[in-house]
Structures are given as C-alpha cells and as structure tokens.
C-alpha positions in Angstrom: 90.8 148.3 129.7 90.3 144.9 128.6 87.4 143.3 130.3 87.7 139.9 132.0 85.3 138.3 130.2 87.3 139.0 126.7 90.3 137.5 128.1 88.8 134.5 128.7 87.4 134.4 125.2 90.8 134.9 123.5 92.4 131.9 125.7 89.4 129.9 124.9 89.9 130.9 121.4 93.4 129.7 121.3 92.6 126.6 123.0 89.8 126.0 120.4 92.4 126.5 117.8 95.0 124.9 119.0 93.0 121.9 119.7 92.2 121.7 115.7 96.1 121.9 114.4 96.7 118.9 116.8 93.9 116.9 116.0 95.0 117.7 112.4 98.4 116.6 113.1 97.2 113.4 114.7 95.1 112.6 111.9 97.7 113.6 109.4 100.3 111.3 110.9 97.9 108.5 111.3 96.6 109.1 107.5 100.8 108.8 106.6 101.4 106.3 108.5 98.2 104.0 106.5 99.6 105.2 103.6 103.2 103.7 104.5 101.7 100.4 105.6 100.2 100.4 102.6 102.8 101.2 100.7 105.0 98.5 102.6 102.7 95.6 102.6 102.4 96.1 98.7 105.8 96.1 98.3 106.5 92.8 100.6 104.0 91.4 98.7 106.1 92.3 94.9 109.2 91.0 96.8 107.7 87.4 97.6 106.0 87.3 94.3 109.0 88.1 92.2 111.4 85.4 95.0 107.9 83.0 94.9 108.6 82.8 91.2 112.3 82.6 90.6 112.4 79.6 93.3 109.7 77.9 91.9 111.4 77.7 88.4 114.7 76.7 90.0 112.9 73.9 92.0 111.2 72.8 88.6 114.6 72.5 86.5 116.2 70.6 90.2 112.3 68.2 89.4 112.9 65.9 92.6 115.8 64.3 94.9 115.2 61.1 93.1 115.9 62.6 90.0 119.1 64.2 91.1 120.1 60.9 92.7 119.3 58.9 89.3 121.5 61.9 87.1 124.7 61.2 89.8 124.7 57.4 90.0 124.9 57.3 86.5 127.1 60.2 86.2 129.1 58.4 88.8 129.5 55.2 86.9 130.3 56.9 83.7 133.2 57.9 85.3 134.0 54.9 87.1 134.1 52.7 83.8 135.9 55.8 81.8 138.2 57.3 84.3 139.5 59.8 81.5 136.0 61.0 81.7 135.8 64.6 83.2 131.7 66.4 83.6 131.3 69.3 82.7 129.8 71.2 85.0 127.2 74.3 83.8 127.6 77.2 85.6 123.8 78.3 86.4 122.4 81.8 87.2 119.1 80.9 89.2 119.6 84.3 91.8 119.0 87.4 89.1 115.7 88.4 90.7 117.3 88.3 94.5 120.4 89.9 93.7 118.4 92.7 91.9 116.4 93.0 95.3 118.9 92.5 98.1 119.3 95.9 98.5 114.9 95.7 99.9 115.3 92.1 101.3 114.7 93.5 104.5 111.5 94.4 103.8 110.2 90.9 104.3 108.8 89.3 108.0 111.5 87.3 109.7 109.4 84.3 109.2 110.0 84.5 105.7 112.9 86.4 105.0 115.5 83.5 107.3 114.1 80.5 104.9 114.7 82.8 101.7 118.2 83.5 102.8 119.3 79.9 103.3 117.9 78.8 99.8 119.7 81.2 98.5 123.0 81.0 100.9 122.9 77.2 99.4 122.7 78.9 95.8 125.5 80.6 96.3 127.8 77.1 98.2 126.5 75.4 94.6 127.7 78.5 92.6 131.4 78.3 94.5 131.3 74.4 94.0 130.6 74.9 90.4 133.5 77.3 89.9 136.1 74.7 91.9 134.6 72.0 89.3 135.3 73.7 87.0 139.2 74.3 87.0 142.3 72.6 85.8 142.5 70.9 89.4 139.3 69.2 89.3 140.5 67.7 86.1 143.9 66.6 87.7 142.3 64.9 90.7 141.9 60.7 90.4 138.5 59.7 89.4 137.2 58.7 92.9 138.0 62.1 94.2 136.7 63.6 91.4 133.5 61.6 92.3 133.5 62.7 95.5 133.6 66.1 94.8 130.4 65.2 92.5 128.1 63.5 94.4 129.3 66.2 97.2 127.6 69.0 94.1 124.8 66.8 93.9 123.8 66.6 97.7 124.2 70.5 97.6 121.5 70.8 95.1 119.5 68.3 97.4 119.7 70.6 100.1 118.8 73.4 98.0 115.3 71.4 96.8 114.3 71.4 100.3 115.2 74.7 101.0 113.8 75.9 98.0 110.5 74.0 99.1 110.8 75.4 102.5 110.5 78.6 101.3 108.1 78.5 99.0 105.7 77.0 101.8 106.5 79.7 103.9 105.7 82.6 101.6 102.7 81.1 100.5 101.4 80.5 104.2 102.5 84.4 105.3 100.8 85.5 101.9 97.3 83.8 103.0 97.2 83.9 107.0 100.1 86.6 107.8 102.7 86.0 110.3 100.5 83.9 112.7 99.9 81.3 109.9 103.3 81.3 108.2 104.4 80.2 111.9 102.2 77.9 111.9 103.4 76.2 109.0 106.9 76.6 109.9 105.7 74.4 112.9 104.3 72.2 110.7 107.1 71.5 109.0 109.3 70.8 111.8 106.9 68.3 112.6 107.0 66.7 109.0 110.7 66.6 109.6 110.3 65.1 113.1 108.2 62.6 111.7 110.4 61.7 108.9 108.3 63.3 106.2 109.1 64.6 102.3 108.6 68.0 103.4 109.4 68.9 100.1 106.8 66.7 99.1 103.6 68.7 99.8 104.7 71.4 98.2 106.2 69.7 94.7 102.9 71.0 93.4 103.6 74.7 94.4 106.6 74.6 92.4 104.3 74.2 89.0 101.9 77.1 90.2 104.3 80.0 89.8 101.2 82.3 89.7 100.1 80.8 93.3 97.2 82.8 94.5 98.5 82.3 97.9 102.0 83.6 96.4 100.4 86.9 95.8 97.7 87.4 97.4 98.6 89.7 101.2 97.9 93.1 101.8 99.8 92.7 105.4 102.5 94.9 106.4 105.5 92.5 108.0 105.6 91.5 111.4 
C-alpha cells in the first residue's frame, strides 16, 4: 500500500513540474513576443525611411510654392499671347517606393500613416489630372479653360508640397520621440496653420536631408 506521505510527494512533484512548463511558457511567449516588437519596430522604421526618402525627393523637384506659382503665371501667359499654344504635361512616377509597400502600409502608427496617405492620395488626383491633360480634349478646349484646368494642376501640386511637408515632419518627430512626440508636432503644426504660418517652411530643410537621422533613427514598435 502506498503510504500517505508518498502521495503527497508525487502531487507535489507534479505541481513542482508543472509549475516549470508554465513559467517556461510564460517566458517563452514573452521572449516571442520581444522578438516581434522587435521585429515590427524595425520594420516601421524601413517603411518610414524608404517613404522619408521618396517624399523628400518629390518635395525637392516641387522646390517651393513660389516656384510653382512663378512656372504657372508664365506658363499662363504663354498661352494667353499664343492661344495655339498647348503644354505638355509630363506624366511623373514619384509613388514606386509606396506602391511597392502598400501591401505593409499598415504597419505604421496612425499618427503617421493618415499624413502619408493624403500626400500620396494628392499624388494620385495629380497623376489623374495629368492623364485628362493629356488628351485630345484638353487640346480642343479654348485657351482660358485650358488655363484653368492648368493653374487647377498647379494648385494640386501646391497641396501636395504641404502635404508632402506634413509628412515628412511627422515621421521625423515619431522617429525621435515616438507617438507622444509625433502628436506633439502634429499639434504644432495645427498651430502654425492657425497662426498663418509656412508650415512647409520649417521643414524645406528636411526635404534636402534625405538621410535625416531623425528619419531613421526609432526602435519603437507603433502605437
């Protein structure tokens, strides 16, 4: 007969043992889920590099709203004194490195991923303007309509500086403070705006520093 003593040892035994496999499975999963963090942040942070970079070269090609305003009035009265005159519009491919990574755009925070997805929603109204501009009916319309429609592309590519800007400013502030400063900033700038501020201004410079430490550098996971 088994004494009651042994018992006791077997259950404490088994409660010894099964104590280890779940403090191994907590462990295990909390070591998995570091390693996906990990993984994550580091990708979010290849995402808004690769973006970081393909906006800023857009936004330096775009140089400044003055510039575009300067390249339309004269475009403008080119057609005005020559109303044979037609543009011809480029069509422009400045979306490669999002469309390659739309499929992962999720992967960024909100705070940066909504500004992203206007600049490049405005791309994409530029890209279907450019197509209209350039077809037989563009060429049939009467020169002031015709100018209409171009000052019309030329505001759109406005829009697009400053959302371009936007988001650059954004990325930068998640990749140095994380959520808490990106929002921050995004405050920041609605104040600028409030104020009746370039907010594209401030960050003209970040345009030129494609390799941004603050475009790179985060090791956060996305909030």
């Amino acid at each position: 007969m088994i004494s009651v003593a042994a018992i006791d040892a077997r259950i404490w035994q088994a409660i010894v043992a099964g104590a280890f496999v779940a403090i191994g499975w907590i462990v295990n999963g909390w070591q998995n889920r570091r390693v996906a963090a990990a993984l994550r942040a580091e990708r979010t942070r290849d995402v808004h590099r690769a973006l970081y970079a393909e906006i800023a070269s857009c936004l330096a090609n775009l140089d400044s709203p003055e510039a575009l305003a300067a390249y339309r009035d004269a475009m403008a009265a080119r057609m005005r004194d020559d109303p044979g005159f037609v543009p011809l519009i480029p069509r422009e491919r400045n979306d490669t490195v999002f469309r390659a990574l739309v499929a992962e755009i999720h992967i960024l925070p909100r705070v940066t991923i909504d500004p992203v997805v206007s600049y490049y929603s405005q791309l994409f109204a530029i890209e279907a303007m450019t197509a209209d501009m350039r077809g037989e009916r563009f060429r049939a319309l009467e020169p002031e309509r015709r100018i209409a429609m171009y000052e019309d592309y030329i505001a759109l590519k406005v829009q697009a500086f400053h959302d371009g800007h936007f988001a650059l400013r954004m990325i930068d502030a998640y990749a140095t403070d994380g959520r808490n400063g990106a929002m921050e900033e995004e405050a920041r700038i609605t104040r600028e705006i409030s104020a009746g501020f370039d907010t594209a201004g401030a960050a003209a410079r970040a345009a030129s520093r494609i390799s941004s430490p603050g475009a790179v550098r985060s090791g956060r996971s996305p909030e």
